[in-house]
LOVOSE-179260 format. One record per residue: z, y, x of N, C-alpha, C in turn. Coordinates in steps of 0.2 Angstrom, whole numbers, padded with zeros to 4 digits, always signed. Atoms other than C-alpha are relative to their C-alpha. Layout:
<sites>
ZYXZYXZYX
...
</sites>
This chain:
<sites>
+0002+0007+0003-0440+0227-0089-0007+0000-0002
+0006+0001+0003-0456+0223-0091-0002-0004-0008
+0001-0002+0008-0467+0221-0108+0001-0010-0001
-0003+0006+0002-0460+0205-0118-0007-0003+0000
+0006+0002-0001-0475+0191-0115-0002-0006-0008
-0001+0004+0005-0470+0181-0131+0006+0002-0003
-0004-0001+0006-0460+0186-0146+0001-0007-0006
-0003+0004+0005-0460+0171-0158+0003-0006+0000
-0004+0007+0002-0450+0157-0163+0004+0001+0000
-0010-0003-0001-0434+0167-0162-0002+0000+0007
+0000+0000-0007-0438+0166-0144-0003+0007+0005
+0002-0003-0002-0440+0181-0131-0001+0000+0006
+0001+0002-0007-0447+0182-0115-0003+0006+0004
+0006-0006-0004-0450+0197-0101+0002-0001+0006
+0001+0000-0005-0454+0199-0088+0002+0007+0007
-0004-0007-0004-0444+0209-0072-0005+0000+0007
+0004+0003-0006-0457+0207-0057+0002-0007+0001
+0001+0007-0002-0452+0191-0049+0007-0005-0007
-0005+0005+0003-0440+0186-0062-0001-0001-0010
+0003+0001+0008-0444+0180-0081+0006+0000-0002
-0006+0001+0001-0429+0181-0093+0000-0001-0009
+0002+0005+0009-0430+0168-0110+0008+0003-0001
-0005+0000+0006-0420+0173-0124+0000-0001-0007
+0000+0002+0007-0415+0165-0138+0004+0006-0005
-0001-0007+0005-0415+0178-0151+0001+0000-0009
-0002-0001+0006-0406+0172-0168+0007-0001-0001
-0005+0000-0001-0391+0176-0165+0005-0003-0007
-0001+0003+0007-0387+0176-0185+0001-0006+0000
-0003+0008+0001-0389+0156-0182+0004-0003+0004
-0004+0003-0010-0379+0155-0165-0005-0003+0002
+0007+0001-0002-0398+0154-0162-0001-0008+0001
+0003+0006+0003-0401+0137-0170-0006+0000+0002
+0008-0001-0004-0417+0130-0164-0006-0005-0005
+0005+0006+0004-0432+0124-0174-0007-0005+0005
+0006+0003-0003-0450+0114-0170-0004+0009+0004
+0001-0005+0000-0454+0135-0170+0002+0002+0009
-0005+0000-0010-0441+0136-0155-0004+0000+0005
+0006+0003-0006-0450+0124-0145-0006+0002+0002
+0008-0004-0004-0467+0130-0145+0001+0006+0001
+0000-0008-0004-0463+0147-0141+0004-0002+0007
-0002+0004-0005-0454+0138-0128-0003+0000+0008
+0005+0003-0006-0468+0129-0120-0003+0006+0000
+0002-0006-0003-0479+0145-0123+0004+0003+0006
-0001-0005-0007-0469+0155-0111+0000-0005+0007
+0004+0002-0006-0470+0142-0099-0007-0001+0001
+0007+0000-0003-0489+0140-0100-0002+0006+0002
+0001-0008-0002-0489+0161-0100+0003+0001+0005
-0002-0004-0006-0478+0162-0085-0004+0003+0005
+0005-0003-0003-0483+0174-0073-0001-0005+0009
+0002+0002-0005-0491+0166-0055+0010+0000+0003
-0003-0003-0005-0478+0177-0044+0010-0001-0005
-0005+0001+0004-0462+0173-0056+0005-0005+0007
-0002+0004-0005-0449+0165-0044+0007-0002-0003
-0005+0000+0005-0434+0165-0056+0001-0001-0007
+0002+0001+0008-0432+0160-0075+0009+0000-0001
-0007+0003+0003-0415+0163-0084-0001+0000-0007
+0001+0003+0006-0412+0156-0099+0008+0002-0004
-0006-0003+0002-0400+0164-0112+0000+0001-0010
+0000-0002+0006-0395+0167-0129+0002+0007-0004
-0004-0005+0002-0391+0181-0140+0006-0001-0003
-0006+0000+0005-0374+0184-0148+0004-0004+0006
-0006+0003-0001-0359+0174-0147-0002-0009+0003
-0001+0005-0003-0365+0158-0143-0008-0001+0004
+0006+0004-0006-0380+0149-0129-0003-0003-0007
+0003+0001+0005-0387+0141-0145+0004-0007-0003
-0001+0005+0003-0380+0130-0159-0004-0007-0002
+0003+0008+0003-0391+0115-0160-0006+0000-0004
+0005+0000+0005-0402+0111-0171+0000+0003-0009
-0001-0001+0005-0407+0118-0186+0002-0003-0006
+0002+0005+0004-0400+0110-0199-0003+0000-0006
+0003+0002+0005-0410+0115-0213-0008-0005+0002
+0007+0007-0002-0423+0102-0205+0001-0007+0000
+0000+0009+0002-0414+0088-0208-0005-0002-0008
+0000+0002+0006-0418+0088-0226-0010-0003-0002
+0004-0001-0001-0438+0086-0219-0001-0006+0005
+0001+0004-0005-0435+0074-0204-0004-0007-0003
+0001+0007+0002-0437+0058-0214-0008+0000+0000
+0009+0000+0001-0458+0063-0218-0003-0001+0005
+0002+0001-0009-0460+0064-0197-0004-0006-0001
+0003+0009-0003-0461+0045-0199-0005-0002-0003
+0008+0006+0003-0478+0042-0212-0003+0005+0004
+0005-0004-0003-0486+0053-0200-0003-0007+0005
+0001+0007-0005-0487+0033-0189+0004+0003+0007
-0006+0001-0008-0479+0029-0172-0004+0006+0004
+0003-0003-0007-0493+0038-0162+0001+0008-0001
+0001-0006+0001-0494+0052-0170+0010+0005+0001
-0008-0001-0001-0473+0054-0171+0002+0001+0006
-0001+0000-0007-0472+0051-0153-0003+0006+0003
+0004-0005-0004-0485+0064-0150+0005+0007-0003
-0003-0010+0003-0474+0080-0160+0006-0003+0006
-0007-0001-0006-0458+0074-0150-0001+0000+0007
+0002-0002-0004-0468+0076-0135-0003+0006+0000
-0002-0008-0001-0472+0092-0139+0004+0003+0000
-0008-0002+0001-0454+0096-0142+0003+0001+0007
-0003-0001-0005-0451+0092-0127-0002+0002+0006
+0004-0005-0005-0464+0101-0117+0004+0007-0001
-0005-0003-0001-0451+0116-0122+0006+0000+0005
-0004+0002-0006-0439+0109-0109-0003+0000+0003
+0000+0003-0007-0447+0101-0095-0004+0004+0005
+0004-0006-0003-0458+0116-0090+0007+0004+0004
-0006-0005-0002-0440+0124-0084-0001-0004+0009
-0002+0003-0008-0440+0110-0069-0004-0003+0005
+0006-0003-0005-0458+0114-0061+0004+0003+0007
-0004-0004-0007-0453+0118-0042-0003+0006+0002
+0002-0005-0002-0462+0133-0042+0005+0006-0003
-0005-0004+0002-0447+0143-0048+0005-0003-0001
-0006+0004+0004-0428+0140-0051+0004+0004-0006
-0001-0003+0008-0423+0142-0068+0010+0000+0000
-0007+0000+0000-0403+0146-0071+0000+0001-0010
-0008-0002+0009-0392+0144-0090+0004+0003+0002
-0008-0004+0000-0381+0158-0093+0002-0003-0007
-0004+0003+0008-0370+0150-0108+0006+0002+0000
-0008-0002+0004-0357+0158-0119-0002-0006-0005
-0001+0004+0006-0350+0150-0132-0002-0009-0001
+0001+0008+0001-0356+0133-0141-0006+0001+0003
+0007+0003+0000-0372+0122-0133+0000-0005-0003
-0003+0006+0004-0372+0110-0145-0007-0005+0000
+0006+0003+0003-0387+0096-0147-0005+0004+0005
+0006-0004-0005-0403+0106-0139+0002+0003+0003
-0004-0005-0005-0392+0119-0134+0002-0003+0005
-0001+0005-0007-0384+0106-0123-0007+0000+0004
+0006+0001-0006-0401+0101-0118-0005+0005+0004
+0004-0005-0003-0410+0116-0116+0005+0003+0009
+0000-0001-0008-0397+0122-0102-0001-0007+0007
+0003+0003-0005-0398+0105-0095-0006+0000+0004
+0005-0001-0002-0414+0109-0092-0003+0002+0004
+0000-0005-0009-0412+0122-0078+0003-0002+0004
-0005+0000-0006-0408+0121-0062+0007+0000+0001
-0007-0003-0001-0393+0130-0061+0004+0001-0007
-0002-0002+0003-0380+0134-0074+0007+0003+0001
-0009-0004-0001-0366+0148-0074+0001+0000-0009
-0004+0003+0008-0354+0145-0090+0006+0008+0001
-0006-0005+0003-0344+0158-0098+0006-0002-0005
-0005+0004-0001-0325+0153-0099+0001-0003-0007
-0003+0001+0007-0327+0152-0118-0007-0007-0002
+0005+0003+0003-0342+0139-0118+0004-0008-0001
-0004+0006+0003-0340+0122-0126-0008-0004+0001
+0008+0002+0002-0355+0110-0124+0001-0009-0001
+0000+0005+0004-0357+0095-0135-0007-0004-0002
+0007+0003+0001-0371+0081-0137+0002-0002-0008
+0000+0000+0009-0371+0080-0157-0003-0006-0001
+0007+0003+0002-0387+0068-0158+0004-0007-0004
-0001+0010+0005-0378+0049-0160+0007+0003-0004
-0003+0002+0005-0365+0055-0171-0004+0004-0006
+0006-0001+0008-0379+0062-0184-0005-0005+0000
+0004+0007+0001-0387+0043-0181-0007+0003+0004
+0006-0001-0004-0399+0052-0168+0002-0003+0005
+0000+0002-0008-0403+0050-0149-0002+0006+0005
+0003-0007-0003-0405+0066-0139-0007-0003+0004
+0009+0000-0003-0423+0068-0134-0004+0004+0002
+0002-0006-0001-0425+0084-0129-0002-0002+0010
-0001+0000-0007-0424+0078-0108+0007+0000+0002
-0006+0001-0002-0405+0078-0108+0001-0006+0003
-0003+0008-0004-0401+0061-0103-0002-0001+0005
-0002+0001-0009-0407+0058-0087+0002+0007+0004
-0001-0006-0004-0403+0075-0081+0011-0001-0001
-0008+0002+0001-0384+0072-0089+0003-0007+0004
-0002+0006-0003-0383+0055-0081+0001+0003+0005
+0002-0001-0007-0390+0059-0064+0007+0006+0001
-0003-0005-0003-0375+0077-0064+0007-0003-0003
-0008+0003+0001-0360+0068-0071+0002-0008+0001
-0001+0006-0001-0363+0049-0068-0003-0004-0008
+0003+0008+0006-0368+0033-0082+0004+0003-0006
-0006+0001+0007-0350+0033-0089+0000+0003-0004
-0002-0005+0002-0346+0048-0090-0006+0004-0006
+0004-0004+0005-0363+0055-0098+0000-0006-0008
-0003+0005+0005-0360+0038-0109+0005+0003-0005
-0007-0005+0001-0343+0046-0114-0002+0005-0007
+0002-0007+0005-0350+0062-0120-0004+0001-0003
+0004-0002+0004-0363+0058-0128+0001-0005-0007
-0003+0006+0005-0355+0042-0138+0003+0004-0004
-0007+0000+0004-0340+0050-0144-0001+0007-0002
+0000-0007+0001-0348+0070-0147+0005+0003+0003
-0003-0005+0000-0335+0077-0141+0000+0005+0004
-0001-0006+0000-0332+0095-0135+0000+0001+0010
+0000+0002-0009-0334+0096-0114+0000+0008+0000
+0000-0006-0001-0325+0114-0111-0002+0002+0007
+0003-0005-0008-0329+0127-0095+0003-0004+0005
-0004+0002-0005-0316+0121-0085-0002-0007+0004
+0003+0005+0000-0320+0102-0087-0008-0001+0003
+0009+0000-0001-0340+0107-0087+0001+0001+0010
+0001-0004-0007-0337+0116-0069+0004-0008+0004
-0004+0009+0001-0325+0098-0065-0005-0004+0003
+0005+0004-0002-0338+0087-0066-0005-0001+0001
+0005-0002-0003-0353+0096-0061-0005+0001-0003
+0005-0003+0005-0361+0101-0077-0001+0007+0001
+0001-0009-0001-0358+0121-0072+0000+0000+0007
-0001-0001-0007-0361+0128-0055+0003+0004+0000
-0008-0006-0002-0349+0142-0058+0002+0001-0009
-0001+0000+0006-0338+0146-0074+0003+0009+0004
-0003-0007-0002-0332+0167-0074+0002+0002-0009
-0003-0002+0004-0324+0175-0088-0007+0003-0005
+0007-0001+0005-0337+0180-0103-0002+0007+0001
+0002-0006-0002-0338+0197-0098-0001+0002+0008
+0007+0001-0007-0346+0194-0080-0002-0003-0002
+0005+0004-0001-0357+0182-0084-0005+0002-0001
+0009-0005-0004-0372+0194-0083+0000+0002+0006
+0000+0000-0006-0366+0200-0069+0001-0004+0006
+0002+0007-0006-0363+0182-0060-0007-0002-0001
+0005+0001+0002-0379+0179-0067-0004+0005+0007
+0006-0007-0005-0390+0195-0059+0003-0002+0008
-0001+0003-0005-0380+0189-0043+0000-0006+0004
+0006+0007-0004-0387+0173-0041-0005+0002+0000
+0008-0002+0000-0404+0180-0046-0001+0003+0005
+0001-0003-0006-0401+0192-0032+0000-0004+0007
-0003+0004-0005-0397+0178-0020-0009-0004+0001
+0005+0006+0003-0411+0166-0027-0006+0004+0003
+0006-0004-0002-0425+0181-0023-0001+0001+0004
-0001-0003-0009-0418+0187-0006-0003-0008+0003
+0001+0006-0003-0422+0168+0000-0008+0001+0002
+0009+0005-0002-0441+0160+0007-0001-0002-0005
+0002+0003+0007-0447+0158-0010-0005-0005+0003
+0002+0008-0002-0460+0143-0002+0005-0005+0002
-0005+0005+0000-0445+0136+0006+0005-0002-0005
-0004+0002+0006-0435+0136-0009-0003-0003-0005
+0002+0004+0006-0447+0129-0021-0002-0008+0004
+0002+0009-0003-0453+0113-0007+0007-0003+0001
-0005+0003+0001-0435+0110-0006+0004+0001-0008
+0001+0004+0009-0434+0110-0027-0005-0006+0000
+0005+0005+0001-0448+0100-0025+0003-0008+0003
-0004+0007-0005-0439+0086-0011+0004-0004-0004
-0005+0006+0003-0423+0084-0021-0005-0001-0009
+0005+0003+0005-0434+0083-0039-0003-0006+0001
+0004+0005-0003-0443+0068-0030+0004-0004+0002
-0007+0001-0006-0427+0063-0021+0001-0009-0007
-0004+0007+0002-0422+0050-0036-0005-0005-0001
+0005+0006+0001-0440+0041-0038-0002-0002+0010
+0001+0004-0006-0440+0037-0018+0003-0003+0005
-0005+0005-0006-0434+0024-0006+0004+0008+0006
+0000-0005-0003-0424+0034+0007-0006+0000+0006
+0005-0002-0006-0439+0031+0021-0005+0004-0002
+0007-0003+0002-0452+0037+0009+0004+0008-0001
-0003-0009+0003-0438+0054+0005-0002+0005+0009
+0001-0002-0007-0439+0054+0026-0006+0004+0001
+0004-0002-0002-0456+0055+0027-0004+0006-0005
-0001-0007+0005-0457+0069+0010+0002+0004+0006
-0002-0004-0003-0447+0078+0021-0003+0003+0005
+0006-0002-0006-0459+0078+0036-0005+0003-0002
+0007-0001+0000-0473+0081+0028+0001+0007-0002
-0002-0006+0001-0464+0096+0020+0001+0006+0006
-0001-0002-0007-0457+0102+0037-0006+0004+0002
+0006-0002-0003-0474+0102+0043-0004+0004-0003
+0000-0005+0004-0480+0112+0029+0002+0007+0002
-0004-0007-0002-0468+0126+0032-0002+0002+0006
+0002-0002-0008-0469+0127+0050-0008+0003+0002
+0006-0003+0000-0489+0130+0048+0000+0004-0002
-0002-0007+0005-0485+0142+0035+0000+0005+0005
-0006-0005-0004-0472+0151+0047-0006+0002+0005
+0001-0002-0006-0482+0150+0063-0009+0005-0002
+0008-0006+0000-0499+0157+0053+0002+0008-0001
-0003-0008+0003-0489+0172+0046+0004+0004+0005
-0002-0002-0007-0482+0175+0065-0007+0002+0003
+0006+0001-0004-0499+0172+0072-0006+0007-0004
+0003-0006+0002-0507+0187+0061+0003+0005-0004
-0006-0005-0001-0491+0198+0063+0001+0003-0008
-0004+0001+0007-0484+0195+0045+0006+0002+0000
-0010+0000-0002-0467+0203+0042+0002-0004-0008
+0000+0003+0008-0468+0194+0023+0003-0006+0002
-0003+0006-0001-0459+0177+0020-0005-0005-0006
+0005+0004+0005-0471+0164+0015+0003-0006-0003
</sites>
């Protein structure tokens, strides 16, 4: 395992050659997450390495992370004399800790035990992929504490479960176990809590053996996919296509045995 690139905010991050591996490291909170969190966050997104082609995102302990901390409610209310612009600019770097996960230049996986509750939710929403471990539970907290998730959850929840349904869960708080999560298309696999490193390591095996170009211009396609008509997805596609195949035919043409 290569040397950790970032240690703060309860946050860990190393790096294994092609594959980067975040961890939430406050186990003691069921790694509770602060404004701290998130900037170590985004730092490891702006530190990732070029060649990185994989990000898993995990917690220590017993749970994927319990949420938010709550000794910051007691602090939230002073956000707001800071004025609108300024207010708007912190929760915009909050959520520069997400949205770095769903860059097409790598595919990011959630391994989650236990609770995701509030950010936890969000944070795996945030990656690609998620494998669930049979004991996890995941809960959007925000509107029954008189919030609104803001971390990037909600259109990522609509767009994998539908309007109603992410309506539902996020209205009423309650609890959406493994089973359900895998059901209606919040988990890509659910396994017993004791493989779920090992289902993990073998998707990342899966994920690396591929055409890493190919795999990120087709993250790239479906990421674009929901802001264009279908003839403008067509012609994405073509232009993509055409891409690759230049790629391919130069790395043939100057007897390449590498996958470009």
């Amino acid at each position: 395992m290569g040397a950790a690139i970032t240690g703060a905010g309860g946050v860990r991050v190393d790096i294994d050659g092609a594959v980067a591996r975040v961890r939430l490291c406050r186990p003691d909170k069921r790694n509770a997450q602060t404004p701290e969190t998130w900037q170590a966050l985004a730092t490891a997104g702006d530190e990732l390495p070029d060649d990185v082609r994989v990000v898993v995102v995990s917690g220590e302990g017993s749970s994927f992370s319990a949420g938010l901390d709550r000794s910051l409610f007691a602090g939230i209310g002073s956000w707001t004399t800071e004025g609108d612009s300024e207010f708007l600019d912190r929760i915009a770097s909050y959520q520069a800790g997400f949205s770095w996960l769903r860059r097409p230049e790598f595919v990011s996986v959630a391994a989650v035990q236990g609770h995701a509750i509030g950010a936890g939710f969000q944070l795996a929403l945030a990656c690609d992929l998620r494998v669930v471990a049979s004991d996890a539970q995941f809960t959007m907290a925000e509107p029954s504490l008189g919030l609104v998730p803001d971390l990037g959850g909600t259109q990522v929840l609509a767009d994998l479960v539908g309007y109603s349904r992410a309506l539902e869960i996020c209205a009423t708080g309650r609890r959406v176990g493994a089973d359900e999560a895998e059901r209606i298309g919040l988990a890509n696999l659910v396994v017993p809590l004791d493989q779920l490193d090992a289902a993990v390591d073998d998707l990342v095996a899966a994920l690396t053996s591929g055409v890493h170009d190919a795999i990120t211009a087709t993250k790239a396609l479906l990421l674009g996919a929901r802001d264009r008509t279908y003839v403008e997805q067509l012609f994405a596609e073509r232009q993509a296509q055409l891409s690759r195949i230049r790629a391919l035919t130069a790395g043939s043409a100057h007897g390449s045995d590498s996958q470009p």
